[in-house]
C-alpha positions in Angstrom: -15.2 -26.3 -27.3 -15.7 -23.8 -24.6 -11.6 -23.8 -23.7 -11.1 -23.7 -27.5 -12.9 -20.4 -28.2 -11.2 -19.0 -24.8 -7.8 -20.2 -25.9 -8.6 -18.6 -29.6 -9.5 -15.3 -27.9 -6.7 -15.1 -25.9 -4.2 -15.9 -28.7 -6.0 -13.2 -30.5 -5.7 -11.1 -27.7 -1.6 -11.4 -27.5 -1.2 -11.0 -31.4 -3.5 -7.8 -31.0 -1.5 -6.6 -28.3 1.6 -7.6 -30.2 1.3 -6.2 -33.5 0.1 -2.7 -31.6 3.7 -2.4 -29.6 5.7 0.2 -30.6 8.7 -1.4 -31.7 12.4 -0.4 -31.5 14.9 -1.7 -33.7 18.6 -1.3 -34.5 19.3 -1.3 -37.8 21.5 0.3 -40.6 20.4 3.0 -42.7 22.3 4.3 -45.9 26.2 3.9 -44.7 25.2 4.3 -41.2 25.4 1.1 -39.2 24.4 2.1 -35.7 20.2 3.8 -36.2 16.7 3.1 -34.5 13.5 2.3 -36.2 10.9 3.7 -34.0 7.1 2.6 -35.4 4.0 0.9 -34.5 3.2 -0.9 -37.8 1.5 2.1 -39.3 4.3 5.2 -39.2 8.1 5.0 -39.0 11.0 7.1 -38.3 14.5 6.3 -37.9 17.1 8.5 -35.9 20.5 8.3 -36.4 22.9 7.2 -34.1 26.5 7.8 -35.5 25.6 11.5 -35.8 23.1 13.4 -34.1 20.7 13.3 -32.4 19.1 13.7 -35.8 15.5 11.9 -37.1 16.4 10.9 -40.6 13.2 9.9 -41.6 9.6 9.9 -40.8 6.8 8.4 -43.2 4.4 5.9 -43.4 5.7 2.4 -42.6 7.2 1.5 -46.4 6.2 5.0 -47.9 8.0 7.8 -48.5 10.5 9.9 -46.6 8.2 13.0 -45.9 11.9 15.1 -44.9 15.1 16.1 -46.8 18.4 13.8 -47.5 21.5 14.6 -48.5 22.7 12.0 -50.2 26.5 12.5 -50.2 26.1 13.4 -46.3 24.3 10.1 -45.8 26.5 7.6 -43.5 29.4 10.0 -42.9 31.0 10.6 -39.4 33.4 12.9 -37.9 33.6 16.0 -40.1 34.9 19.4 -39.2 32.2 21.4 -39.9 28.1 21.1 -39.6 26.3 19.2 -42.1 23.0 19.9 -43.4 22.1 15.7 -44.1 18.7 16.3 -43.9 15.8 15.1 -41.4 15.2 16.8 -38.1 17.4 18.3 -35.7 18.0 21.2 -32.3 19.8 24.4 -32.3 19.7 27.1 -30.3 18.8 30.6 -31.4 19.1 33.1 -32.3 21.4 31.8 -34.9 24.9 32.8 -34.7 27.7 30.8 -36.9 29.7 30.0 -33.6 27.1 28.3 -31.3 24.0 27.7 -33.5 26.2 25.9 -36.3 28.0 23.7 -33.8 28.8 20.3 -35.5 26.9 17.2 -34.5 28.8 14.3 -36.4 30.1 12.3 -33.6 27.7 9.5 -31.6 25.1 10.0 -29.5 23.6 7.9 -26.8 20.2 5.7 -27.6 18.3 5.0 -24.7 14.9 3.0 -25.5 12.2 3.1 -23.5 8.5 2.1 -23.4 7.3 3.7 -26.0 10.4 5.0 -28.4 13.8 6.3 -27.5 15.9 9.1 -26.1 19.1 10.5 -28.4 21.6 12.3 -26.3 24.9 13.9 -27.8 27.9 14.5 -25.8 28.4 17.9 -24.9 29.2 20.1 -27.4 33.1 21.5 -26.5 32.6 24.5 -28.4 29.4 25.4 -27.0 28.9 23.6 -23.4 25.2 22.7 -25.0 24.2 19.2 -24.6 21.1 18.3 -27.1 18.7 15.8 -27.0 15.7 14.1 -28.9 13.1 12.0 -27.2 10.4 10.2 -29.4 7.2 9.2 -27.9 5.2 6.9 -30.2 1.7 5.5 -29.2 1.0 2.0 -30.3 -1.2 2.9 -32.8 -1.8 6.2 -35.1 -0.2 8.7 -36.9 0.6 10.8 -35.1 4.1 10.9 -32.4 5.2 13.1 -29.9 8.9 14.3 -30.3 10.9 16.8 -27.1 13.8 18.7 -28.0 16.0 20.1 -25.3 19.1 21.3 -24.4 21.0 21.4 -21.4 23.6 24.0 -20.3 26.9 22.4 -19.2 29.0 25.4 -19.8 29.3 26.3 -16.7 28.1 30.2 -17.4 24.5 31.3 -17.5 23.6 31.8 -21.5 20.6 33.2 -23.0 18.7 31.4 -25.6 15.6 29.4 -27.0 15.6 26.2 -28.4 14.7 26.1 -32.1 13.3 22.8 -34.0 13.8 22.4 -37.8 12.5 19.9 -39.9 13.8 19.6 -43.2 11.0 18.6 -45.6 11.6 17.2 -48.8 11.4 18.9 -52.0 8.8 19.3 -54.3 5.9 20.0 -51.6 3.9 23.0 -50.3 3.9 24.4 -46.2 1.0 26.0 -44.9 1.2 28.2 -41.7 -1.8 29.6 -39.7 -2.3 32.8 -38.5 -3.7 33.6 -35.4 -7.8 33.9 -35.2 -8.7 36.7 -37.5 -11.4 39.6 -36.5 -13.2 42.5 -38.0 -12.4 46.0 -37.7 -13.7 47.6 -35.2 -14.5 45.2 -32.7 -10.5 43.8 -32.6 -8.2 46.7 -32.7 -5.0 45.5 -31.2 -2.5 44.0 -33.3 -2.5 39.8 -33.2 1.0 38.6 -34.5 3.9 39.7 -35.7 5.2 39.2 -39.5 9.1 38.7 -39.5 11.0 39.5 -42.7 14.6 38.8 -43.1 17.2 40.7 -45.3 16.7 38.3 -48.0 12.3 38.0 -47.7 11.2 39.0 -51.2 6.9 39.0 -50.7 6.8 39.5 -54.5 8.0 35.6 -55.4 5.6 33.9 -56.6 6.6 31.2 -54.1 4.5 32.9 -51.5 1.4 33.2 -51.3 -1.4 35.4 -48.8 -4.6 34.5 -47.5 -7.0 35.8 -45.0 -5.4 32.8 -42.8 -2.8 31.5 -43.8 0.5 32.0 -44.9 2.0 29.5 -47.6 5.3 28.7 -49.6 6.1 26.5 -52.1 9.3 24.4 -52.7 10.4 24.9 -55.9 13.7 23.8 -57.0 14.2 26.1 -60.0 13.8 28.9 -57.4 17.7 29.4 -56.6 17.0 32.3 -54.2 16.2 31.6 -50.3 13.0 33.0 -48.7 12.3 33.0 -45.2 9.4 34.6 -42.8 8.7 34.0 -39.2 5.2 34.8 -37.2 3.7 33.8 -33.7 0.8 31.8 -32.9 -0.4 30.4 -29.7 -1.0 27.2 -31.6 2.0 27.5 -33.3 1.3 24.5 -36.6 2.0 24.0 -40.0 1.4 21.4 -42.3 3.8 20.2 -45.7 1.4 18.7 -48.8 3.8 16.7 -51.1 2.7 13.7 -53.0 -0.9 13.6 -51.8 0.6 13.0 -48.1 0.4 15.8 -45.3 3.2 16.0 -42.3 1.6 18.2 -39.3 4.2 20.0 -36.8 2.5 20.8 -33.9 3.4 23.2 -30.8 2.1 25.8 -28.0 3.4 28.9 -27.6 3.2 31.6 -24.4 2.0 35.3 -25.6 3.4 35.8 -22.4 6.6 35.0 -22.8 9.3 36.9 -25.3 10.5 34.9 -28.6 13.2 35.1 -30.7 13.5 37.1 -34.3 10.8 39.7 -32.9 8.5 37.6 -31.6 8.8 34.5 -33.8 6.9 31.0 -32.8 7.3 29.3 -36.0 9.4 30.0 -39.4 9.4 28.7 -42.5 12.6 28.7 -45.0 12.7 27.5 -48.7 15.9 27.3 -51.1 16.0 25.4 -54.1 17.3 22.1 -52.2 14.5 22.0 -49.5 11.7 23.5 -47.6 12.4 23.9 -43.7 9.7 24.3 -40.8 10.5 25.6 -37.7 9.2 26.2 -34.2 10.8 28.6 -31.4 10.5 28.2 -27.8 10.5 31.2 -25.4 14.2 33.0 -24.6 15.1 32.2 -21.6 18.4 33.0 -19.2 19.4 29.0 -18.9 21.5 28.6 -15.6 24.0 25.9 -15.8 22.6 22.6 -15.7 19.2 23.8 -16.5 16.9 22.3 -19.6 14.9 23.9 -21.9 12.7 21.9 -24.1 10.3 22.0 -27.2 7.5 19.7 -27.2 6.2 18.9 -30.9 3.2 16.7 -32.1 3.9 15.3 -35.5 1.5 13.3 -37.8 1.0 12.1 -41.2 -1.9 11.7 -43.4 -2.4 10.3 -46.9 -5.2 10.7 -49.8 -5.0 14.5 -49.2 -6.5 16.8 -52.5 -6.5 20.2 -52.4 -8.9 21.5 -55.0 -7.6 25.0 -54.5 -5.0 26.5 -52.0 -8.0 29.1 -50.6 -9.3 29.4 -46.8 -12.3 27.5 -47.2 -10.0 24.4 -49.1 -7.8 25.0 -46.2 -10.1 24.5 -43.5 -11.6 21.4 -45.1 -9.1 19.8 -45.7 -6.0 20.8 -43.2 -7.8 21.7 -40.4 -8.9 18.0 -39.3 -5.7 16.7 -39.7 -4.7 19.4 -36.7 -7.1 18.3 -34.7 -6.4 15.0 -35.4 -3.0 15.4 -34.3 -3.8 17.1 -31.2 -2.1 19.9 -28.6 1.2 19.5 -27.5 1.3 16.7 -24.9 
């Protein structure tokens, strides 16, 4: 009997230990043949392969895709120009059209390891940038830990930051936080910047202002884009759609200079999709060098707003941030 219950343990043990593994899998996703499932029974996402490095998708395992597809883009390879397709991706900024928009639709390199993968394109000829993905997944949770980098090959020492944008889909809400807030007089100096572009229009009712937090809403009946950028030491946002939250999570260096006056994190919206971003420091990157952006992602479901005020906010959002952790 004894050697029974230690055998039933034990094969309890290995299926415990089994099921919790984060598992890596090639598969083929919508036209694509050659793309990685990353999850550990709980949370997915799958990067792409044939074009990239690019993460496609990232939801609960069977749920929905929290980011952005392009459905005619989907499973195509080897065009001229840069494709939107959706999902999340690295570029360099600031944003020019020669170097930013450099096209990633040839194959990249999968390397799996312990705990998720690596996705390495060939160096851009254009650009002499070489861009990477690496996804850390622990074998249980919701939450991952994705690094963006890119390498200068060029030869030439260039000047940039790297810049992560996640394409959420459409229909949802983002919430940014502003730094800690103060009263007058005892905090005098300025805490953040507030970074308009050309095309910023404050009066949409898209946008919306409080105390802190700063928050736009995807609308696709809204044809014209908005865009804002701010800094935050604890640069995070979150996107509400369908009762699910996605968290983006990373640090940022007052010490350091950003791009687009100071900018840690932007948000865009058009009528197609809403886009969160984070911004690294600017930095003079020597040939060979690497500069990375370290996010924290998670994803959290049976999430009701009441009302989209500060004390809603911090009920409800605030949690999940903590939940999801610093930037490890």
């Amino acid at each position: 009997m004894l050697r029974m219950l230690l055998f039933s343990a034990i094969a309890c043990l290995l299926t415990t230990t089994m099921d919790a593994a984060v598992k890596v899998e090639k598969i083929a996703y919508k036209g694509w043949p050659n793309c990685y499932l990353v999850s550990n029974g709980e949370i997915e996402l799958i990067v792409t392969a044939d074009v990239g490095p690019r993460i496609i998708r990232f939801g609960f395992v069977g749920g929905q895709n929290l980011f952005k597809e392009y459905p005619e883009q989907l499973g195509k390879i080897g065009e001229a120009t840069f494709q939107l397709r959706g999902g999340d991706r690295i570029w360099k900024s600031p944003e020019d059209l020669q170097i930013t928009w450099a096209p990633d639709n040839v194959p990249v390199h999968i390397k799996v390891t312990a705990n998720g993968l690596i996705a390495r394109a060939p160096v851009e000829p254009t650009t002499g940038l070489e861009k990477e993905i690496e996804v850390r997944m622990p074998a249980s949770g919701t939450s991952v830990t994705v690094a963006h980098r890119i390498t200068n090959r060029s030869g030439k020492e260039i000047l940039f930051a790297p810049w992560v944008l996640t394409m959420m889909a459409p229909g949802g809400v983002a919430v940014s936080a502003f730094p800690p807030r103060g009263k007058h007089p005892e905090h005098l100096s300025p805490t953040n910047p507030l970074v308009m572009w050309a095309y910023t229009d404050f009066s949409d009712p898209r946008w919306k202002f409080t105390r802190k937090y700063l928050i736009l809403r995807q609308d696709a009946n809204s044809s014209e884009p908005q865009k804002a950028g701010t800094f935050n030491p604890d640069t995070w946002a979150t996107y509400i759609l369908n009762g699910q939250a996605f968290i983006k999570r990373a640090a940022a260096d007052p010490g350091r200079t950003y791009p687009d006056f100071g900018s840690s994190f932007e948000m865009f919206t058009s009528n197609e999709f809403l886009e969160m971003e984070t911004l690294g420091p600017l930095a003079n990157v020597r040939p060979g060098q690497t500069v990375e952006q370290v996010e924290s992602w998670g994803i959290f479901g049976n999430i009701n707003l009441a009302q989209w005020n500060d004390e809603e906010l911090d009920r409800v959002v605030l949690p999940l941030v903590q939940a999801v952790g610093s930037v490890r």
